[in-house]
MIDOSE-1310 file (N, C-alpha, C; in nm, 2 decimals, decimal comma, always signed):
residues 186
xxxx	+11,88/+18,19/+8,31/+11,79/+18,16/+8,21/+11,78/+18,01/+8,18; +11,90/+17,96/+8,15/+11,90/+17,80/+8,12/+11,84/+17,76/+8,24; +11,85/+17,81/+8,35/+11,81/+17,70/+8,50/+11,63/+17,71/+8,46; +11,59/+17,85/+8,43/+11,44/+17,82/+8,47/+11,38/+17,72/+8,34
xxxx	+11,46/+17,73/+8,21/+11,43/+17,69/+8,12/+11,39/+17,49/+8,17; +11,53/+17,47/+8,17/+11,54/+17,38/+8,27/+11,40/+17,32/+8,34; +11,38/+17,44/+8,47/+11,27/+17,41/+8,53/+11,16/+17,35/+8,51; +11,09/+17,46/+8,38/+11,02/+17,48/+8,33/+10,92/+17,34/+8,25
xxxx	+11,06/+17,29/+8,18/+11,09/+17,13/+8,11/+11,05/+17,04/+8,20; +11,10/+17,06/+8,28/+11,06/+16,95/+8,40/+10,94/+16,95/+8,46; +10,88/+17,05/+8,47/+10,72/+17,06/+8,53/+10,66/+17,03/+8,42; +10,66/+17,04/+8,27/+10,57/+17,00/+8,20/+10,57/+16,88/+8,19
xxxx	+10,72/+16,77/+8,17/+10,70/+16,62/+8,17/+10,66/+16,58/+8,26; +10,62/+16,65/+8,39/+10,60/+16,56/+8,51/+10,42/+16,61/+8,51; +10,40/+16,68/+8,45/+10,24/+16,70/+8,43/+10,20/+16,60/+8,31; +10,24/+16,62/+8,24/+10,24/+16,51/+8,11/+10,19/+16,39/+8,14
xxxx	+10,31/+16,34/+8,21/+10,28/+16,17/+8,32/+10,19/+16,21/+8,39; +10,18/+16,29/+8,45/+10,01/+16,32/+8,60/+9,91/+16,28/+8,48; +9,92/+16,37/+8,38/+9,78/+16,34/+8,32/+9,72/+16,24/+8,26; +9,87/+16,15/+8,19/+9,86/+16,02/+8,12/+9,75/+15,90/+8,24
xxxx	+9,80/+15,90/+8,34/+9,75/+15,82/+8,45/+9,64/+15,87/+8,50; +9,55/+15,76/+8,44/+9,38/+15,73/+8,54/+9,38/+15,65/+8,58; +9,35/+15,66/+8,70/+9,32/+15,53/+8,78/+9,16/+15,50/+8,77; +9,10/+15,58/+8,71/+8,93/+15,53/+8,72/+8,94/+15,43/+8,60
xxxx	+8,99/+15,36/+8,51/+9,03/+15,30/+8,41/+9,13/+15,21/+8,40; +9,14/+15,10/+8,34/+9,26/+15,06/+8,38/+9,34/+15,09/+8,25; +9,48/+14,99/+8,25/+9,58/+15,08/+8,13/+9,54/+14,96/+8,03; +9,57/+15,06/+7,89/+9,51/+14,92/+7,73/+9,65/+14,81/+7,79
xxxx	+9,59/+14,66/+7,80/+9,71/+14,59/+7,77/+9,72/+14,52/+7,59; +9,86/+14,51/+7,58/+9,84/+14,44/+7,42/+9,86/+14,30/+7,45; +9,82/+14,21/+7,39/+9,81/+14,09/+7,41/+9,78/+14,02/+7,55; +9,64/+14,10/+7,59/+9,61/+14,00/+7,75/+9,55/+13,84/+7,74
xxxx	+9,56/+13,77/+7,65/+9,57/+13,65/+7,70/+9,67/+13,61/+7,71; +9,80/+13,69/+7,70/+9,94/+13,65/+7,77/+9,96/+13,68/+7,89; +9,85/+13,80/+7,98/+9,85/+13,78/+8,11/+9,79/+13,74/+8,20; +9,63/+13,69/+8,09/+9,53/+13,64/+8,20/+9,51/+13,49/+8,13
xxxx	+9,59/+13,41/+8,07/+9,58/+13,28/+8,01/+9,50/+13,18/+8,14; +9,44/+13,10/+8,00/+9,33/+13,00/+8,10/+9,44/+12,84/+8,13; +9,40/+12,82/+8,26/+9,47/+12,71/+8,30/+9,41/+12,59/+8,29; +9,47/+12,49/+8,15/+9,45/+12,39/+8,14/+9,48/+12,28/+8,20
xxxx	+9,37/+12,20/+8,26/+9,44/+12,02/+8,36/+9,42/+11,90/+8,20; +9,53/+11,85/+8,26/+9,56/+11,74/+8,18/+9,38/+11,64/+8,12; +9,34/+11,63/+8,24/+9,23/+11,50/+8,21/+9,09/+11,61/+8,20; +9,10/+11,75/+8,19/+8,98/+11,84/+8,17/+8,90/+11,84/+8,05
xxxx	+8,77/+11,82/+8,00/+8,70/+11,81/+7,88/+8,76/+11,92/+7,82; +8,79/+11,91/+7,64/+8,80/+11,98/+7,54/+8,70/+12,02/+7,47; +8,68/+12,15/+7,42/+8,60/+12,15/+7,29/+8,67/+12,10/+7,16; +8,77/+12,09/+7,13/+8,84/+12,08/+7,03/+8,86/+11,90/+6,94
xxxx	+8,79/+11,80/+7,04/+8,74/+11,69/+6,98/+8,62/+11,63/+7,03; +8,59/+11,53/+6,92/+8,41/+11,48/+6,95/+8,42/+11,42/+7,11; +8,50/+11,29/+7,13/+8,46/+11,31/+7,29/+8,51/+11,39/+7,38; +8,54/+11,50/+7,37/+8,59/+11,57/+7,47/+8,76/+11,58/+7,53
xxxx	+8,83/+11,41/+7,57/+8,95/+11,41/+7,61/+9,07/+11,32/+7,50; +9,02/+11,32/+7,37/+9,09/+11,26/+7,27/+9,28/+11,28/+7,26; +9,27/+11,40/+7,30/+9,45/+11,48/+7,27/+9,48/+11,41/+7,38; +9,44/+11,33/+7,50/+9,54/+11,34/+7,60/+9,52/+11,20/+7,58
xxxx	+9,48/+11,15/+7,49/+9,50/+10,99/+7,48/+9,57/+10,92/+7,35; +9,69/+10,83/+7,45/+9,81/+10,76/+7,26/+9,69/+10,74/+7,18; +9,76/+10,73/+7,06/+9,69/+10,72/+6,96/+9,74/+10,51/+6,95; +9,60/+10,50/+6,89/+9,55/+10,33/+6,89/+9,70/+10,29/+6,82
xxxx	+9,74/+10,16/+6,90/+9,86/+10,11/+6,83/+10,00/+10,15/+6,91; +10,02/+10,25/+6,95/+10,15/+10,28/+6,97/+10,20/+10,25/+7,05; +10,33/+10,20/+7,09/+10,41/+10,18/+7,24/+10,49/+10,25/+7,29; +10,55/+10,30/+7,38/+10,57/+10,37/+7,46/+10,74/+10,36/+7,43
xxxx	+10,81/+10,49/+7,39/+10,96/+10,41/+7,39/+10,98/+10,35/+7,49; +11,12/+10,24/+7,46/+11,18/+10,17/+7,55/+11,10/+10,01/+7,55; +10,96/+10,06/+7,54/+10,86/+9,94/+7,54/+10,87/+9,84/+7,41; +10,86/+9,73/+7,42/+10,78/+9,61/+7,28/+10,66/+9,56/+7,27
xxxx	+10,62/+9,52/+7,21/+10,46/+9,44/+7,21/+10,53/+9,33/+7,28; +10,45/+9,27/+7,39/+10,49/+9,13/+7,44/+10,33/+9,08/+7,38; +10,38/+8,98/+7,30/+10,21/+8,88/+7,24/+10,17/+8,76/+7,32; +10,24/+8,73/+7,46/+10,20/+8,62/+7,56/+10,13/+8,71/+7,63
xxxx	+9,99/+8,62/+7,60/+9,88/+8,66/+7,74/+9,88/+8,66/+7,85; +9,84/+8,75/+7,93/+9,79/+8,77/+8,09/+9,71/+8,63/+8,15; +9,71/+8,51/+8,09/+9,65/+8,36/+8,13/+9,75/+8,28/+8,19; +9,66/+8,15/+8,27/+9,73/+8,08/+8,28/+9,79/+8,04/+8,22
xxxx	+9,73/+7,98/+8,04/+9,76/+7,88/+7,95/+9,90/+8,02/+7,87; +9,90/+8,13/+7,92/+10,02/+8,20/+7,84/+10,13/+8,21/+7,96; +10,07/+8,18/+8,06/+10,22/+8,18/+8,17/+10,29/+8,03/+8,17; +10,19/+7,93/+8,08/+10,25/+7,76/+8,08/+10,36/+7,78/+7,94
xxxx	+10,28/+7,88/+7,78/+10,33/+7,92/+7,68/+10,46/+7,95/+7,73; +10,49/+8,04/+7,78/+10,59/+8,15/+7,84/+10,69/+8,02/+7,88; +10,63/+7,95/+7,98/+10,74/+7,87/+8,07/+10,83/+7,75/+7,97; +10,73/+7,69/+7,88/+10,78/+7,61/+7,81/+10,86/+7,67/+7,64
xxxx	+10,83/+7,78/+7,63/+10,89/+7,84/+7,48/+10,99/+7,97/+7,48; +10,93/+8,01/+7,55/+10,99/+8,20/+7,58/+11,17/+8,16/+7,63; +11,24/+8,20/+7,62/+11,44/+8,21/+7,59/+11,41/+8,36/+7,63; +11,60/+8,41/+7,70/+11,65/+8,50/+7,67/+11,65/+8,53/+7,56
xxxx	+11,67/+8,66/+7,49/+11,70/+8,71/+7,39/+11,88/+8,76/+7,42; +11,85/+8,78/+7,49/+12,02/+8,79/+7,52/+12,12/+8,76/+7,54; +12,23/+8,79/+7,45/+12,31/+8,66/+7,46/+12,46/+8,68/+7,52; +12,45/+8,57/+7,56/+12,60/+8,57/+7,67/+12,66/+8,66/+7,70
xxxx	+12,72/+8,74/+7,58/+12,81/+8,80/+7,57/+12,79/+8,97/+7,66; +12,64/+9,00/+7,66/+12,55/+9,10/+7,70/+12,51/+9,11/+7,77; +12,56/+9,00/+7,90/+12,48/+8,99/+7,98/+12,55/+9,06/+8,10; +12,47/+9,13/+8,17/+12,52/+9,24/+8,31/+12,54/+9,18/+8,42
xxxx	+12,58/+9,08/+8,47/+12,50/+9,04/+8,60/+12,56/+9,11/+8,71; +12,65/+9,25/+8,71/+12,63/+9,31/+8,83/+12,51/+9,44/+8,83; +12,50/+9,42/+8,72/+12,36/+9,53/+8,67/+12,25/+9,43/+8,74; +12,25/+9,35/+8,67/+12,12/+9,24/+8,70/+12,10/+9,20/+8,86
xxxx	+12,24/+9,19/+8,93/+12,19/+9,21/+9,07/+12,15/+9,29/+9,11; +12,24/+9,37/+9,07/+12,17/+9,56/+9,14/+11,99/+9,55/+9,13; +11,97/+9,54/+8,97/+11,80/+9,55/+8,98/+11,76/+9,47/+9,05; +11,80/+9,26/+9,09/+11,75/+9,22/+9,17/+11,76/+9,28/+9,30
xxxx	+11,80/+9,34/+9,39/+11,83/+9,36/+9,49/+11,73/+9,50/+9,54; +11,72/+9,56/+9,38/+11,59/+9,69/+9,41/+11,50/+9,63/+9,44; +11,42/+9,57/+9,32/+11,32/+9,57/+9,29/+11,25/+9,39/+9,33; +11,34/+9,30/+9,40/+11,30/+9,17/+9,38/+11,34/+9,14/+9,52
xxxx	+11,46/+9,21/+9,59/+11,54/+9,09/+9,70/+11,41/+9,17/+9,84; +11,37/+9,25/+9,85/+11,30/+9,30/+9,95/+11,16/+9,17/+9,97; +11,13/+9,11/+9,88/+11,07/+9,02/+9,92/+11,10/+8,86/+9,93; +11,17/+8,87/+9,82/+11,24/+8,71/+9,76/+11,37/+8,67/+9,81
xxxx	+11,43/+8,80/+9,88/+11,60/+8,79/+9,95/+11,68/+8,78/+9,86; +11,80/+8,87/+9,92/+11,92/+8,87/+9,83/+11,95/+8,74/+9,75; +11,94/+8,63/+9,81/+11,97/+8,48/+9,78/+11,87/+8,44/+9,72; +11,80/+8,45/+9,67/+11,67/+8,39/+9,64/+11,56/+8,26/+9,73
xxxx	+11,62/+8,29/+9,85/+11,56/+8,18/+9,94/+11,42/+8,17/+10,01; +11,37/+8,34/+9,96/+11,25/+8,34/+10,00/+11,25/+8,41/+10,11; +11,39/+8,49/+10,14/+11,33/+8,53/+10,33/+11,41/+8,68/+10,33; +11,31/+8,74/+10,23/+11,34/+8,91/+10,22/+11,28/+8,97/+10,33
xxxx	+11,30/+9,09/+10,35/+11,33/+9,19/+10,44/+11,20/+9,18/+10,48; +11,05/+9,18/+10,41/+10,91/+9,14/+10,45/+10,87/+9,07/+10,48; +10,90/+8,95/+10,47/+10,86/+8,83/+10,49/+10,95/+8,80/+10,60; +11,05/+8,87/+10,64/+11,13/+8,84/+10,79/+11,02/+8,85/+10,87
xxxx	+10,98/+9,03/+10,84/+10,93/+9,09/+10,91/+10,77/+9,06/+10,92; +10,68/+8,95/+10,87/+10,60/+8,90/+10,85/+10,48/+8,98/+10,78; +10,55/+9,06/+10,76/+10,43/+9,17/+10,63/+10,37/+9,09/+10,52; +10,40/+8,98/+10,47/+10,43/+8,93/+10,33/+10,44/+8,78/+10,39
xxxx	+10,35/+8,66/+10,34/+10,39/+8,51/+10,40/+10,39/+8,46/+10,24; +10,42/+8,35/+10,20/+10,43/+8,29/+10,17/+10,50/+8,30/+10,01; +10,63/+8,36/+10,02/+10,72/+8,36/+9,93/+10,83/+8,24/+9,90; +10,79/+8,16/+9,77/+10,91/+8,04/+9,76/+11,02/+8,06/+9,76
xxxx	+11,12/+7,96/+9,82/+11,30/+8,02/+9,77/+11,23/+7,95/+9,61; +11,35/+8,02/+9,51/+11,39/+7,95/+9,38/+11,39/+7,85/+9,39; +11,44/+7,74/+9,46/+11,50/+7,58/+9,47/+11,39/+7,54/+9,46; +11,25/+7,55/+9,51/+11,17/+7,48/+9,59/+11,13/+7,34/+9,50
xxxx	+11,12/+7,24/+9,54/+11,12/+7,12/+9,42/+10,93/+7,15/+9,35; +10,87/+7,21/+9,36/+10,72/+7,19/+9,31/+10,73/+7,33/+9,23; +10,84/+7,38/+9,23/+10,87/+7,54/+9,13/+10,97/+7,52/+9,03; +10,91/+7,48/+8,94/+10,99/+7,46/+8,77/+11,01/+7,64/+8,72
xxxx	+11,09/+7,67/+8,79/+11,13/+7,82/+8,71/+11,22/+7,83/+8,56; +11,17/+7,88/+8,50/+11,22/+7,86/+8,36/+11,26/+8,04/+8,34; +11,32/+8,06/+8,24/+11,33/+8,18/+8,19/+11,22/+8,28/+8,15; +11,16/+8,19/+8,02/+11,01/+8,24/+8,01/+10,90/+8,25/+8,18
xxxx	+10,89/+8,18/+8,23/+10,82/+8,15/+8,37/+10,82/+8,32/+8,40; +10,95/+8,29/+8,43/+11,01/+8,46/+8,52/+10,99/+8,59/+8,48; +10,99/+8,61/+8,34/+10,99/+8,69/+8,24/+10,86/+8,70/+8,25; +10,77/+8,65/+8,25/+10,58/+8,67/+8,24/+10,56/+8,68/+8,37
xxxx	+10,64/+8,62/+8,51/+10,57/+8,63/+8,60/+10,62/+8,80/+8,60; +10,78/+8,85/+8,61/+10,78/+8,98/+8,61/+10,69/+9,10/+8,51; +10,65/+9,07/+8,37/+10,59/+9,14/+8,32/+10,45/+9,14/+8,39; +10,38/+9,04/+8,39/+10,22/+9,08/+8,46/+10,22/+9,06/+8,59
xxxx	+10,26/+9,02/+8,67/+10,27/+8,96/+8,79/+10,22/+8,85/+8,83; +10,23/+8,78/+8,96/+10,16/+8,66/+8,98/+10,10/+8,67/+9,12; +10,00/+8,59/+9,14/+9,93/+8,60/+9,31/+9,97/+8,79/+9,35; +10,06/+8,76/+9,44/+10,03/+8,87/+9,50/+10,14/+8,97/+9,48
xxxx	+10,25/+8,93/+9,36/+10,33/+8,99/+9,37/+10,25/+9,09/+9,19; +10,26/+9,21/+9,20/+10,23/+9,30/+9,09/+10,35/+9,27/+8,97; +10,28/+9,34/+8,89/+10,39/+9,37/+8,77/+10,51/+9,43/+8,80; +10,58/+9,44/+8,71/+10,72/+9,54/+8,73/+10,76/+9,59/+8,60
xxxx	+10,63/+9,60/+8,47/+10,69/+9,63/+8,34/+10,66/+9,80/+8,34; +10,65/+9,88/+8,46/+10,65/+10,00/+8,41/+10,77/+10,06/+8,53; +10,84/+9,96/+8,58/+10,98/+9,96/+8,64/+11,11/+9,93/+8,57; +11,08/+9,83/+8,51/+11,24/+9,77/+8,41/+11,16/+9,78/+8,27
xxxx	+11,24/+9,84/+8,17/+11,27/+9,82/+8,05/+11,28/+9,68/+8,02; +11,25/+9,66/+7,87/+11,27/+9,51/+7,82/+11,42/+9,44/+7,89; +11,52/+9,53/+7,83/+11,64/+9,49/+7,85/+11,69/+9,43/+8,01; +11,62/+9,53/+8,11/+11,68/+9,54/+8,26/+11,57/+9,42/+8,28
xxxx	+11,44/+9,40/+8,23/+11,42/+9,25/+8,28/+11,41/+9,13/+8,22; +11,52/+9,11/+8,14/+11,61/+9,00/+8,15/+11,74/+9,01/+8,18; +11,77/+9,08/+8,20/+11,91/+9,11/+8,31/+11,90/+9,02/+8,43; +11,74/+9,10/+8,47/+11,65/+8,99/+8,63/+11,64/+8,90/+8,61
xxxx	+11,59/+8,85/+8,52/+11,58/+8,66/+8,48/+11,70/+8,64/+8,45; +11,82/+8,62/+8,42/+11,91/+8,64/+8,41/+11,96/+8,58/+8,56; +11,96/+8,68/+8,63/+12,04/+8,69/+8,78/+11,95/+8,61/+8,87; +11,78/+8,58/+8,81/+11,72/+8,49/+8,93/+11,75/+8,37/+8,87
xxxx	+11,78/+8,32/+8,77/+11,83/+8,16/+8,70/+11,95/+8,14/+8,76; +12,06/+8,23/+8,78/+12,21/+8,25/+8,82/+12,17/+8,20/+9,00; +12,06/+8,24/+9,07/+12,02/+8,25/+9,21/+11,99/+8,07/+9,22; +11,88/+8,07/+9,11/+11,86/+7,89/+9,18/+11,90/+7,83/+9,14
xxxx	+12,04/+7,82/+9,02/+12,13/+7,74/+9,02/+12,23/+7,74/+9,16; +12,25/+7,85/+9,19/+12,34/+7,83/+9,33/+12,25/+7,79/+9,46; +12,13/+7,83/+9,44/+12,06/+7,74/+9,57/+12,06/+7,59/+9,54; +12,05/+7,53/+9,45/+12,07/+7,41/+9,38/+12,18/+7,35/+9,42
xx	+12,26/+7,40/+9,41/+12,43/+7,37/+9,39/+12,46/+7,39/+9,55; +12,38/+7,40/+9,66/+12,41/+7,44/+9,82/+12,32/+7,31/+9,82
């Protein structure tokens, strides 16, 4: 008696389920824009402000951590500014210079050479002509000089302010003033 009872139980939940299931239908989901969510691109128009891509743009004013306002112009007459006024901020005591080589040696020696003499790994190789050593007597390199040529860049060498932090480039000015005193001193 218990076995067919048993049985019995079991053929009706297994009918139960048969009947729950249509496939001519599909099944209620609850919350389906958690399965069929729309896929947003970064730079895609918005309805959600007047021109369209406002959210994906800083808001007026603000800098980037890690970043400062630099107030010397992208000019000539602010790279003369720069050469003649602009100092380390850093003082003696702070200064890295096996850090400061290391970044020279990234980001600087592949063209300028480890030594600063002008005859990096591209310019061996003639990819790149006409790179000064430090020394060169018609090149008045100053702190400020180096500091503006690395923030905007100069001729044909680019920027490097979205490579070194404030700090890590004066480290580099730092280690390229350390470079053409010793080419100086040879």
């Amino acid at each position: 008696m218990k076995s067919v009872l048993k049985i019995s139980l079991l053929g009706i939940l297994l009918v139960a389920f048969a009947s729950c299931q249509k496939n001519s239908r599909p099944n209620f989901q609850f919350m389906p824009n958690m399965y069929e969510s729309v896929g947003y691109e970064p730079y895609m128009e918005s309805d959600a402000f007047n021109n369209g891509v406002e959210a994906q743009l800083p808001v007026d004013g603000t800098i980037a951590r890690g970043h400062s306002r630099f107030e010397i112009a992208n000019t000539n007459e602010g790279y003369e500014f720069a050469k003649a006024n602009l100092t380390n901020p850093i003082d003696s005591v702070n200064i890295d210079e096996p850090r400061g080589k290391q970044l020279f040696e990234i980001y600087c020696g592949i063209c300028h050479g480890n030594k600063g003499d002008g005859q990096g790994n591209l310019v061996k190789r003639e990819k790149i002509l006409g790179v000064p050593a430090y020394n060169d007597p018609g090149r008045a390199l100053t702190p400020g000089s180096t500091y503006h040529t690395i923030y905007y860049g100069k001729n044909t060498m680019g920027s490097y302010v979205n490579q070194l932090n404030e700090e890590e480039r004066w480290q580099v000015v730092h280690y390229v003033m350390k470079l053409k005193s010793d080419l100086e001193a040879n």
